[in-house]
C-alpha positions in Angstrom: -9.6 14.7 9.0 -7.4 13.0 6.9 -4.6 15.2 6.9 -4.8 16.2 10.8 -1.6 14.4 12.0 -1.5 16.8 14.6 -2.7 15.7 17.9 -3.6 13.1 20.5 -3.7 10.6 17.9 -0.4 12.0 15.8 1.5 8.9 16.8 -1.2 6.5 15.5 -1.5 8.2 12.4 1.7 8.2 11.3 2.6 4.7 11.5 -0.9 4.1 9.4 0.8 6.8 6.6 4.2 4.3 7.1 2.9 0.9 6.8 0.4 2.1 3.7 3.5 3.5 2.1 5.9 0.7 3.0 3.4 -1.7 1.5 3.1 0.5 -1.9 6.5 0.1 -2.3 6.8 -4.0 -1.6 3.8 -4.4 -3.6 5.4 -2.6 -6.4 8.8 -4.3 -6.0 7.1 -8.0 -6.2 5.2 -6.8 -9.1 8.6 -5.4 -10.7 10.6 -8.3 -10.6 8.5 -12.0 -10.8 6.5 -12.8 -13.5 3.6 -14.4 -11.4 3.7 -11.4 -9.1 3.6 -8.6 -11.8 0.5 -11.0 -13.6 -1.3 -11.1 -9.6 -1.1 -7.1 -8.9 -1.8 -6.4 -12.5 -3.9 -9.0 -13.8 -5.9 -10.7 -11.1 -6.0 -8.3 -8.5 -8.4 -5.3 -10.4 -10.5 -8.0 -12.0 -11.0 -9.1 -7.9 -11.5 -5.4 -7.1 -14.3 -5.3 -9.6 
């Protein structure tokens, strides 16, 4: 379940929950402050996701 964090696996899940959110917030920060990276997360990465 994607919310059970409770359990023989609890220590697994949360480090997925911490690198997916430590990654939001480094993709956001390169994004925020180069040129090239806010024209790669914003431009070029949905047409890839396409």
């Amino acid at each position: 379940m994607l919310f059970d964090v409770w359990g023989s696996d609890t220590l697994i899940h949360w480090a997925g929950w911490a690198m997916v959110f430590i990654g939001l917030i480094v993709l956001n920060e390169v994004g925020r402050r180069t040129k090239l990276g806010a024209a790669i997360i914003f431009g070029v990465a949905p047409l890839a996701m396409r």
